[in-house]
Every structure is written in structure tokens, then in C-alpha cells.
C-alpha positions in Angstrom: -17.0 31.2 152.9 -20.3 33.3 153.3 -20.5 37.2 153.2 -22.7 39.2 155.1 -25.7 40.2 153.1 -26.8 44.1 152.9 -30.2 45.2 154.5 -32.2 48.3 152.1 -35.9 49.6 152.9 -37.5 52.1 151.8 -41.0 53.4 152.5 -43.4 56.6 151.3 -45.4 56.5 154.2 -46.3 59.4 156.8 -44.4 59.5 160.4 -46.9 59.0 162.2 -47.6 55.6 161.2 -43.7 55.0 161.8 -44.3 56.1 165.1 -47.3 53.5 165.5 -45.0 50.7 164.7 -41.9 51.6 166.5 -43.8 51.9 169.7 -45.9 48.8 169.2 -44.8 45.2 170.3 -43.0 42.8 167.4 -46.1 40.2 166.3 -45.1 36.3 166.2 -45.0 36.0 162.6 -47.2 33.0 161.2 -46.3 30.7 158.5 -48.5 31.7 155.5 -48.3 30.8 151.7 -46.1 33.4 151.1 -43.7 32.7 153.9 -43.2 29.4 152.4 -44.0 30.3 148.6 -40.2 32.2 149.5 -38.5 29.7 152.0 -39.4 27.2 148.8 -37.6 29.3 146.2 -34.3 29.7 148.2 -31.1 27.9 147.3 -29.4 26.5 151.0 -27.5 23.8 152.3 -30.0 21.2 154.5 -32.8 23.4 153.7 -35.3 22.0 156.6 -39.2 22.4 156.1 -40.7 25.7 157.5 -42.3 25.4 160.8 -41.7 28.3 162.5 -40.5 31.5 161.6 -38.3 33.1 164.2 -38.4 36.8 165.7 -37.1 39.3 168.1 -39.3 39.2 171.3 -38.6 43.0 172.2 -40.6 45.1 174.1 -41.1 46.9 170.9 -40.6 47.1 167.2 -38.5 50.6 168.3 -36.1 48.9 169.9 -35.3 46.6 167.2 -34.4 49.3 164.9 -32.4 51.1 167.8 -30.1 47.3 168.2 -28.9 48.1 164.4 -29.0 51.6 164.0 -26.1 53.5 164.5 -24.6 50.3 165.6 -20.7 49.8 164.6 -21.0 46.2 163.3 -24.1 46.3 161.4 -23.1 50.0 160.3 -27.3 50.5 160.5 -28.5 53.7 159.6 -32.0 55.4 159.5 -33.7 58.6 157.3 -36.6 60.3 157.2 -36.8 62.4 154.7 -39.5 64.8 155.7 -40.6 66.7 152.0 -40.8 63.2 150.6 -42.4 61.2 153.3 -40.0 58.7 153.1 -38.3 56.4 155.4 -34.7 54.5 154.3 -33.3 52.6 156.6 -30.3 50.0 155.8 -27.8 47.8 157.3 -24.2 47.6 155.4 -23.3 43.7 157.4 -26.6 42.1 158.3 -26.0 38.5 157.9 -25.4 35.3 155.2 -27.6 33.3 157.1 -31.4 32.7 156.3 -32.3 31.7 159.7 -30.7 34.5 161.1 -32.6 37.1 158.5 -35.8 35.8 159.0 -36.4 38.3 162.5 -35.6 41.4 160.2 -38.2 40.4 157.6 -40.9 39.3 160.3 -40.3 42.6 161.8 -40.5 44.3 158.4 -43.4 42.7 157.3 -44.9 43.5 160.9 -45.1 46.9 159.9 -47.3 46.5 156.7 -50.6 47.1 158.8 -49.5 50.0 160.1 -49.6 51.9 156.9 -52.2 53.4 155.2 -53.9 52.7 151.6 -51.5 54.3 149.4 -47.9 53.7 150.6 -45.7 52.0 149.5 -42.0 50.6 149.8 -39.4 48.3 149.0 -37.3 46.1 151.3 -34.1 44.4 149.9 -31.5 41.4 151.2 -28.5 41.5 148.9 -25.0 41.2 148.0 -24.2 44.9 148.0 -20.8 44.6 149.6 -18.9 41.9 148.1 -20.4 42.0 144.5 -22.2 38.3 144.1 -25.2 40.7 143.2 -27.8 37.4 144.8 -30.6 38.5 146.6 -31.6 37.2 149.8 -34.8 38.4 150.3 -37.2 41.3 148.4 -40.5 42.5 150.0 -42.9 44.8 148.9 -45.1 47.2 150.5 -48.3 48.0 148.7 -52.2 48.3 150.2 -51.4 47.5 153.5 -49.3 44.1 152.6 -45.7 43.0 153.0 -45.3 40.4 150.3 -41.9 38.4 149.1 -41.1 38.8 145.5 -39.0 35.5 144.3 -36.3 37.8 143.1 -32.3 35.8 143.6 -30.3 38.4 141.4 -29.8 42.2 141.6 -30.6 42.1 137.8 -34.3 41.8 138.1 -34.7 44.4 140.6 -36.1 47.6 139.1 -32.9 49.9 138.8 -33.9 52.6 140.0 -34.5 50.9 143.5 -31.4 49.1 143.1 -29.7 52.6 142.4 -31.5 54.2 145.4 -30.3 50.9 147.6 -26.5 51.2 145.8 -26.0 54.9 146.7 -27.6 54.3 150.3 -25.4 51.3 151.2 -22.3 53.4 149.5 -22.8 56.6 152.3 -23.1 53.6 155.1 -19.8 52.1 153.8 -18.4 55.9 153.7 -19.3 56.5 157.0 -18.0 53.1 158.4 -15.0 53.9 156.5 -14.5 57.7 158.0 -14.9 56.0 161.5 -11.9 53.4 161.0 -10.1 55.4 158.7 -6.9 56.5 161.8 -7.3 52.6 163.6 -4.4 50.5 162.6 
């Protein structure tokens, strides 16, 4: 049986370009080398050739992140830490299912142009919860790009982001935890 995969991200940016994004519409992805550089170096059953890449056709890229945050079966949360510039956002149950993580990274990688020379981030797909340690999916944000790092296991993830993206997750799962903690 397949386990839902964790959702991490986390970008030094300023909120303004945030704000850019969220209220601009989601782009229909297109299928570029490093799309299917990616698709190539993940391990599926009846792995089909990528065509297209699907996405959430919302009215905008804000409303996306409102569907997960705050949401009790994705347990999403969102941060912005102010002094550091810094937006976290993460989702403790997102999925086990390529197909059906492909919208989060087209809408993460969406927001790559709306940042400016200088910030950078990290976006991570993983086996936080159930201890497997793969990796679904790791972007990176650097010079105005979103691209895919081939990275399968938590182990070649630079440990301090893979600290950052442990203690996140852990508050989500404490929170979820403190909301079911008296339902029987």
C-alpha cells in the first residue's frame, strides 16, 4: 500500500512578489527537458510517456494555496516569517501518486518568475510521515528558475533543509494531533 507523501517549501523572497503570484492566474505548464529529465528518473508502475503535465485551472495561484492551507486532510500550513523574508509552506498528507503531484509542482514552479535575481528556495516531495525517507520530487529556486533536482532519498538532501523540512512537518503533525486529540 502507498503512503501519502509530505509537501516542504521554502523561499527567501520578499512579500510582495508572493503577492504577485498568489493573485495571478496558474500558467499551463509545458513539457520542457527538465519536466521529463525528472518524469525519466522516477521509479512507477506503467510509467506512460509525458505528454501533458496536468494543473489546477483556478482563478488564481491564491486560491490554490487557500484549498490546502489550513485544510484538515492535507493538514497544509503557511509562514511568513517577516525578519527573514521567508515563506514555508508545507502539507503533512499530500499524495503517493505522481500524477496527482504534478499540479503542486506546476504551480510551484509557476512562481519562479515572479521572484527576483537573488532568492532562493527549496521545494521538497517526501516520505516525512511514514519513514521510507524516498523523495518524490525536489525543486529549486535560484535566478528566477524552478528546476527538478533527481534526488529519490532524503539522504542526499542537504541536512540542514531536510532539518528545516523535519521540524516544519513535525509542528503540522502536532497541530493535526492537538485537533484530534479528544475525538474517539
Amino acid at each position: 500500500m502507498s503512503e501519502l507523501r509530505s509537501l516542504y517549501v521554502s523561499i527567501k523572497t520578499k512579500k510582495e512578489n508572493l503577492e504577485r503570484f498568489f493573485n495571478a492566474s496558474p500558467q499551463k505548464p509545458v513539457v520542457d527537458q527538465d519536466w521529463i529529465t525528472w518524469w525519466d528518473s522516477r521509479e512507477m508502475y506503467s510509467k506512460s510517456a509525458l505528454d501533458e503535465i496536468p494543473f489546477f485551472n483556478s482563478a488564481t495561484n491564491g486560491a490554490i494555496l487557500a484549498s490546502y492551507k489550513d485544510n484538515p486532510q492535507t493538514a497544509g500550513t503557511e509562514i511568513w516569517d517577516a525578519a527573514a523574508g521567508t515563506w514555508t509552506f508545507d502539507i503533512l498528507f499530500l499524495s503517493e501518486n505522481y500524477l496527482e503531484i504534478m499540479p503542486v509542482l506546476a504551480w510551484l514552479k509557476g512562481m519562479a518568475p515572479f521572484l527576483e535575481e537573488g532568492d532562493e528556495g527549496v521545494a521538497i516531495i517526501y516520505d516525512y510521515f511514514w519513514g521510507d525517507k524516498d523523495v518524490m520530487a525536489h525543486l529549486a529556486f535560484k535566478d528566477q528558475q524552478a528546476t527538478f533536482k533527481l534526488t529519490s532519498h532524503t539522504s542526499k538532501l542537504d541536512k540542514q533543509v531536510l532539518a528545516a523540512a523535519d521540524a516544519t512537518l513535525q509542528l503540522a503533525y502536532d497541530r493535526m494531533s492537538e485537533l484530534y486529540k479528544d475525538v474517539d
